[in-house]
mmCIF file as gemmi writes it, N, C-alpha and C atoms, coordinates in Angstrom:
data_model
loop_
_atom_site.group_PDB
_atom_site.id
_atom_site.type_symbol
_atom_site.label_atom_id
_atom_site.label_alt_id
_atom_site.label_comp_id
_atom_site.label_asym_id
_atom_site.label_entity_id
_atom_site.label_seq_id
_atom_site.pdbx_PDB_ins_code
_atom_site.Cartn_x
_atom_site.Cartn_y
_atom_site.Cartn_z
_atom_site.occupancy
_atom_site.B_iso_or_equiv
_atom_site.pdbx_formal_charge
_atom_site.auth_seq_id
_atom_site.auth_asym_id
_atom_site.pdbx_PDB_model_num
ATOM 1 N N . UNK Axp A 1 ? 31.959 125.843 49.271 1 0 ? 1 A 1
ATOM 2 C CA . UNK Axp A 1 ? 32.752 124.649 49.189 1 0 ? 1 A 1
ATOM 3 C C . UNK Axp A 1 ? 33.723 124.782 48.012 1 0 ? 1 A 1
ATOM 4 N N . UNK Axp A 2 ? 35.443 124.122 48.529 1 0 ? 2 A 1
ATOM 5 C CA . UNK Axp A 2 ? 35.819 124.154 47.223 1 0 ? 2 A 1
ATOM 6 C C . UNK Axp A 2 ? 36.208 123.084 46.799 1 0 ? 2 A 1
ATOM 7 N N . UNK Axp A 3 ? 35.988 122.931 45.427 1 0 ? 3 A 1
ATOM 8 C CA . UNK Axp A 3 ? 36.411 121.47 44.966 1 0 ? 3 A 1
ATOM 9 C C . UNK Axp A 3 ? 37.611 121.3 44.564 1 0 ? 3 A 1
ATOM 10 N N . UNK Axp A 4 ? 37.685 119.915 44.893 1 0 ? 4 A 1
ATOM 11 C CA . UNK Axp A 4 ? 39.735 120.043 44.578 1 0 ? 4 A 1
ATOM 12 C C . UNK Axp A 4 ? 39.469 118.209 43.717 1 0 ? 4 A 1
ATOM 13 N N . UNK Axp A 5 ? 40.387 117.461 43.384 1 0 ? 5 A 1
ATOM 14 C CA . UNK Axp A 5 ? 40.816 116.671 42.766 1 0 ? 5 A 1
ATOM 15 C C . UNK Axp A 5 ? 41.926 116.152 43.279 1 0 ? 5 A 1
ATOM 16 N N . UNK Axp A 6 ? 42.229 114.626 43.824 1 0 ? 6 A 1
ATOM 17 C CA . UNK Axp A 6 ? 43.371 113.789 44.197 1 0 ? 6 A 1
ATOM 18 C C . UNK Axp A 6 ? 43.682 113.111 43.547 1 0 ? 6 A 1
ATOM 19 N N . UNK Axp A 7 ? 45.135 113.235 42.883 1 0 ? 7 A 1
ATOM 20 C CA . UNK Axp A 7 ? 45.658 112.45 42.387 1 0 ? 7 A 1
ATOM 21 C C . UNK Axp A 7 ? 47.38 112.218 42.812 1 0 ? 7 A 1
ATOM 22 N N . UNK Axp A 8 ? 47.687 110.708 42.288 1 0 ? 8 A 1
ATOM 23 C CA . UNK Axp A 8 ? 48.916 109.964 42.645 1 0 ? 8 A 1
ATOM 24 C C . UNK Axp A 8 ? 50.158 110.692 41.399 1 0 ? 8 A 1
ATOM 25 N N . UNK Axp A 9 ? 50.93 111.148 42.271 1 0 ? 9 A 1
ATOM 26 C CA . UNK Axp A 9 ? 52.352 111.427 41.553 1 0 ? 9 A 1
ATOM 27 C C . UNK Axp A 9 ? 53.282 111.226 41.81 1 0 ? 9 A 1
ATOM 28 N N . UNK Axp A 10 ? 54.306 111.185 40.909 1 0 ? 10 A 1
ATOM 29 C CA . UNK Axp A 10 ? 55.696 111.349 41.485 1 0 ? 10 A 1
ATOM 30 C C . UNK Axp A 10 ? 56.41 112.479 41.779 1 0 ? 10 A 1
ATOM 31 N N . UNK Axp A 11 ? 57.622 112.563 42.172 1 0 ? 11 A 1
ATOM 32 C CA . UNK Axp A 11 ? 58.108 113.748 43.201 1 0 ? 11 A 1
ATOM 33 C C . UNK Axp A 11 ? 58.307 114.848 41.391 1 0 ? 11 A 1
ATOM 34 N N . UNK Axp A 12 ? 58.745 114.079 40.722 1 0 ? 12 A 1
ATOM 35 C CA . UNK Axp A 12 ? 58.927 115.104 39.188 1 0 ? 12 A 1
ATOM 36 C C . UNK Axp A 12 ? 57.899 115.928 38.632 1 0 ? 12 A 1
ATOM 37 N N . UNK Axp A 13 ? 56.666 114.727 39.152 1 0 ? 13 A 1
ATOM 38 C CA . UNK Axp A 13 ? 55.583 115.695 38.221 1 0 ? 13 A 1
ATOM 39 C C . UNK Axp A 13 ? 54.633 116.293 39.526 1 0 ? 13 A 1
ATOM 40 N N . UNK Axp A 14 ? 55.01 116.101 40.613 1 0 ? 14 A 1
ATOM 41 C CA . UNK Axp A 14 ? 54.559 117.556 41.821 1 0 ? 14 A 1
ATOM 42 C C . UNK Axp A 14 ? 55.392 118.637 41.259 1 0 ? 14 A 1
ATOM 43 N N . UNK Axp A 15 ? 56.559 118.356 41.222 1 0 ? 15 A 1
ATOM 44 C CA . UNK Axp A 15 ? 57.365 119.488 41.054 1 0 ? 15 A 1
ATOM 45 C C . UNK Axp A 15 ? 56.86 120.361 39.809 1 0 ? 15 A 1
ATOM 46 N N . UNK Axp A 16 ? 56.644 119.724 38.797 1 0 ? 16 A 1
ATOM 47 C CA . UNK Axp A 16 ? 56.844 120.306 37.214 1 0 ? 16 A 1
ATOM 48 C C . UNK Axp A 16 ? 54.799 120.885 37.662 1 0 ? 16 A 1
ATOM 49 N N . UNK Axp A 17 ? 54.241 120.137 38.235 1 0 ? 17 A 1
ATOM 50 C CA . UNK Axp A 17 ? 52.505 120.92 38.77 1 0 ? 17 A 1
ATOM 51 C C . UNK Axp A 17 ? 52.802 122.031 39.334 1 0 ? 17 A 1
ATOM 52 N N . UNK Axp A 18 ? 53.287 122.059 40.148 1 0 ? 18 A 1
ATOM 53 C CA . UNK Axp A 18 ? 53.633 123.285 41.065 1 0 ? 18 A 1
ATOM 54 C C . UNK Axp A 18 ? 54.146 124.536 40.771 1 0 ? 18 A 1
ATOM 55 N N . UNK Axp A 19 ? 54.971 124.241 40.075 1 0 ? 19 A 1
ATOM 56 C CA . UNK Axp A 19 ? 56.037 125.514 39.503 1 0 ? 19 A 1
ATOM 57 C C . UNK Axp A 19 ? 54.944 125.396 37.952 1 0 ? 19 A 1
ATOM 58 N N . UNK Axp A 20 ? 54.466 124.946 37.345 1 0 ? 20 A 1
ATOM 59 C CA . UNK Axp A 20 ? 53.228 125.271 36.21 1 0 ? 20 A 1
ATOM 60 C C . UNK Axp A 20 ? 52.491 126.077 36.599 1 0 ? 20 A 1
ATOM 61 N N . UNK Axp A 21 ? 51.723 125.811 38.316 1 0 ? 21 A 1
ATOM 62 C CA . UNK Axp A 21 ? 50.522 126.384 38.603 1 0 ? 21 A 1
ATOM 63 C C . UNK Axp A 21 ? 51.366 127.851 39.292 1 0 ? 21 A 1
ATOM 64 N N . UNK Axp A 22 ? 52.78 128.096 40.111 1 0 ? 22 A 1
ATOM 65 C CA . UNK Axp A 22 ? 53.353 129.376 40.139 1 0 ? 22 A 1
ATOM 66 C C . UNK Axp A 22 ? 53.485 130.456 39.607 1 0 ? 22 A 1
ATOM 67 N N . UNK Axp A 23 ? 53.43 129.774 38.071 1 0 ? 23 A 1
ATOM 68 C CA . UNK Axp A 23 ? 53.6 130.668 36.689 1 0 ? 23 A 1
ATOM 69 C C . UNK Axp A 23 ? 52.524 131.398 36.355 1 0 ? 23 A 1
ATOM 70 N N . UNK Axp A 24 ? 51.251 130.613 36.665 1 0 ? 24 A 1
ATOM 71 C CA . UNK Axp A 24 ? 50.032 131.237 36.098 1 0 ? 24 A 1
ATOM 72 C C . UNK Axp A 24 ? 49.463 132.122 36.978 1 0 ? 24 A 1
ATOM 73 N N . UNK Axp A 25 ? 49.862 131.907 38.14 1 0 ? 25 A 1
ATOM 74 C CA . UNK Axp A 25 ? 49.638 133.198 39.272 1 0 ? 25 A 1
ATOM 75 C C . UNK Axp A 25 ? 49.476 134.544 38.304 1 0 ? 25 A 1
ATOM 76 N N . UNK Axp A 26 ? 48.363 135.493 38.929 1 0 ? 26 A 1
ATOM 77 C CA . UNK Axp A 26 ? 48.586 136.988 38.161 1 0 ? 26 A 1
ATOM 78 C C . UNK Axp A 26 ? 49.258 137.438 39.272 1 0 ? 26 A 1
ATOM 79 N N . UNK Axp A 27 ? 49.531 137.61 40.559 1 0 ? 27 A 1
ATOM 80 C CA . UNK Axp A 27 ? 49.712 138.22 41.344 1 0 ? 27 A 1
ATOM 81 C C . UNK Axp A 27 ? 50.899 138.149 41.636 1 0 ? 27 A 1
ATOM 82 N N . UNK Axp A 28 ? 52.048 137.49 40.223 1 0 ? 28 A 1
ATOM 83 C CA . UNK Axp A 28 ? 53.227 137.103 40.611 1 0 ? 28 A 1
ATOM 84 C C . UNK Axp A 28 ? 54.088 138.182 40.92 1 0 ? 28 A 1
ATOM 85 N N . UNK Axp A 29 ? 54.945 138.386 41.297 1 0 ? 29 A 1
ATOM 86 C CA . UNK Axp A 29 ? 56.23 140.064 41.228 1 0 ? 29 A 1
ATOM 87 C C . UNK Axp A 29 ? 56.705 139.332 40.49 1 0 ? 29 A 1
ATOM 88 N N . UNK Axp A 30 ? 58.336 140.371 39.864 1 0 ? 30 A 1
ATOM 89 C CA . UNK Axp A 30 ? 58.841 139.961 39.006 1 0 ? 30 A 1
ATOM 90 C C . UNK Axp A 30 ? 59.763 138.869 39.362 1 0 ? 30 A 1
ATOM 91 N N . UNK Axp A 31 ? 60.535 138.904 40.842 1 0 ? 31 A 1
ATOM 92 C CA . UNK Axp A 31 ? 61.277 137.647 41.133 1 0 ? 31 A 1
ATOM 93 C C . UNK Axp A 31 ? 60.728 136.387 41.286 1 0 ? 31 A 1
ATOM 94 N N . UNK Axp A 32 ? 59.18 136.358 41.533 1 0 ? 32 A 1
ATOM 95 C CA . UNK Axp A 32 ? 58.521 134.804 42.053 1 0 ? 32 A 1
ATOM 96 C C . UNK Axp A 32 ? 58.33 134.468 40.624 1 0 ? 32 A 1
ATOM 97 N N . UNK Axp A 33 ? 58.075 135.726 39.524 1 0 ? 33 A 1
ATOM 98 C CA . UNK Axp A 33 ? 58.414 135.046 37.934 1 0 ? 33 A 1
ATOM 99 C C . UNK Axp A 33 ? 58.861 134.366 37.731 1 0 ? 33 A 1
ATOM 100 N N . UNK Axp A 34 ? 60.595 134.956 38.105 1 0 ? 34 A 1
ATOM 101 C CA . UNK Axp A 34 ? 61.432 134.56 38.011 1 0 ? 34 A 1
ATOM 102 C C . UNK Axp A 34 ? 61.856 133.105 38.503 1 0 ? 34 A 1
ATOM 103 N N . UNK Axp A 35 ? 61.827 132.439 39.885 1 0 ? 35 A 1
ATOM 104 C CA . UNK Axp A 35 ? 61.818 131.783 39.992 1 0 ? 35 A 1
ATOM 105 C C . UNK Axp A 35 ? 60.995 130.548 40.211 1 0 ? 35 A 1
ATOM 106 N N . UNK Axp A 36 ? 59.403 130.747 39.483 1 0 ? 36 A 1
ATOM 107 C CA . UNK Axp A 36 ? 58.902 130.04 38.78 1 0 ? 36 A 1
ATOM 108 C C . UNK Axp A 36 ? 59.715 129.344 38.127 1 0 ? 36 A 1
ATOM 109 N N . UNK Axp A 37 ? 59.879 129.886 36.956 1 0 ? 37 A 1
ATOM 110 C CA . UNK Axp A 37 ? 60.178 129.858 35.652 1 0 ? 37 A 1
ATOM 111 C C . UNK Axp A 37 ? 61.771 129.288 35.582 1 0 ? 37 A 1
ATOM 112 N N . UNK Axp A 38 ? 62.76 128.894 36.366 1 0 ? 38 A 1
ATOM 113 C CA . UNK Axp A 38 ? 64.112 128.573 37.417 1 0 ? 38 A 1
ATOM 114 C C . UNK Axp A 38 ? 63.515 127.499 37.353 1 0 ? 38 A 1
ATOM 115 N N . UNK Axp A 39 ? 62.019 127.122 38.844 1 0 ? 39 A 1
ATOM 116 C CA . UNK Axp A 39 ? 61.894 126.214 39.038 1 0 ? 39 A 1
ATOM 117 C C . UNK Axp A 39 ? 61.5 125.092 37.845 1 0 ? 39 A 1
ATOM 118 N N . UNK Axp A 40 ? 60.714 125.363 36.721 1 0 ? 40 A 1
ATOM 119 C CA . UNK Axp A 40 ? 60.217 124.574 35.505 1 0 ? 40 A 1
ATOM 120 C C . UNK Axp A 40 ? 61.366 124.225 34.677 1 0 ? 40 A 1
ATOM 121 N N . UNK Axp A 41 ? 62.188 124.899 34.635 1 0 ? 41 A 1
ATOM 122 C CA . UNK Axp A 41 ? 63.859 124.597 33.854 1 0 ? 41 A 1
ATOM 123 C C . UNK Axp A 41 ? 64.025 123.293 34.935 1 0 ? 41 A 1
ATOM 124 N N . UNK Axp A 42 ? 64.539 123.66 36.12 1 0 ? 42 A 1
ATOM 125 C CA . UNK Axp A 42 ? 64.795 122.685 36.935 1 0 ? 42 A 1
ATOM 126 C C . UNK Axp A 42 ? 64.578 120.945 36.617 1 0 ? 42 A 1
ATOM 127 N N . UNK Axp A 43 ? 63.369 121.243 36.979 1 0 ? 43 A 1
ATOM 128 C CA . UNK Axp A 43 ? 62.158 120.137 36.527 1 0 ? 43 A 1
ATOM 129 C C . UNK Axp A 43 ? 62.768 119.301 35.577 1 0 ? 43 A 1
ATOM 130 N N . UNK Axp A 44 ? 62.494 119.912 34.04 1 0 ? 44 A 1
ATOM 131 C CA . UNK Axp A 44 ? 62.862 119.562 32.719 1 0 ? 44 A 1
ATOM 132 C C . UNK Axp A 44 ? 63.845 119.179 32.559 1 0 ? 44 A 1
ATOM 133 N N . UNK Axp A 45 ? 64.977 119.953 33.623 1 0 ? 45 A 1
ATOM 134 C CA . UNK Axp A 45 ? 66.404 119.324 33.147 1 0 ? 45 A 1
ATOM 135 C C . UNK Axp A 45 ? 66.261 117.913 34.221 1 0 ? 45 A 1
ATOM 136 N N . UNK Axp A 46 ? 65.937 117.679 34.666 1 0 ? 46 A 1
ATOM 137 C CA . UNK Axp A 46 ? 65.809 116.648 36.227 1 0 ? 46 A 1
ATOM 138 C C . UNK Axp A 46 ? 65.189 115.364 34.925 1 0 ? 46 A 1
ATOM 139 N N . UNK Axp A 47 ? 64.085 114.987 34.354 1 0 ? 47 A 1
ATOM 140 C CA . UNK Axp A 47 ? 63.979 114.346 33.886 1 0 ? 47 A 1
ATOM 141 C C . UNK Axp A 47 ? 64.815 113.088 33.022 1 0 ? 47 A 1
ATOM 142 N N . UNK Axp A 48 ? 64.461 112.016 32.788 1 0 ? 48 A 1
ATOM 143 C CA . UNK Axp A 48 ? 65.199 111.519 31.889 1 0 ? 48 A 1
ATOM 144 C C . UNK Axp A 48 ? 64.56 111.382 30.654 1 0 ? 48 A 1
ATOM 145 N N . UNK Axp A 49 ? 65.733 111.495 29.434 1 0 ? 49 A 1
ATOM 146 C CA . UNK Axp A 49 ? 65.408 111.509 28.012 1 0 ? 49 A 1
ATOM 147 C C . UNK Axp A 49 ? 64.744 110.314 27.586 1 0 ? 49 A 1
């Protein structure tokens, strides 16, 4: 069995989870690095101050 956890978000912080949990992949190549790491800029700039 695997255990998972539900929780309520908004579309910013799926996004900024997702591309967090992309990053930590070991099995990344160097372009899905890459656009991890695209996608978390993304994110950050998307926010408001």
């Amino acid at each position: 069995m695997i255990q998972g956890k539900i929780v309520v978000v908004n579309n910013l912080q799926a996004r900024r989870t997702s591309a967090t949990e992309n990053i930590l992949r070991q099995d990344l190549s160097a372009i899905e690095s890459i656009e991890a790491t695209i996608d978390i800029i993304d994110v950050e700039m998307d926010k408001d101050p």
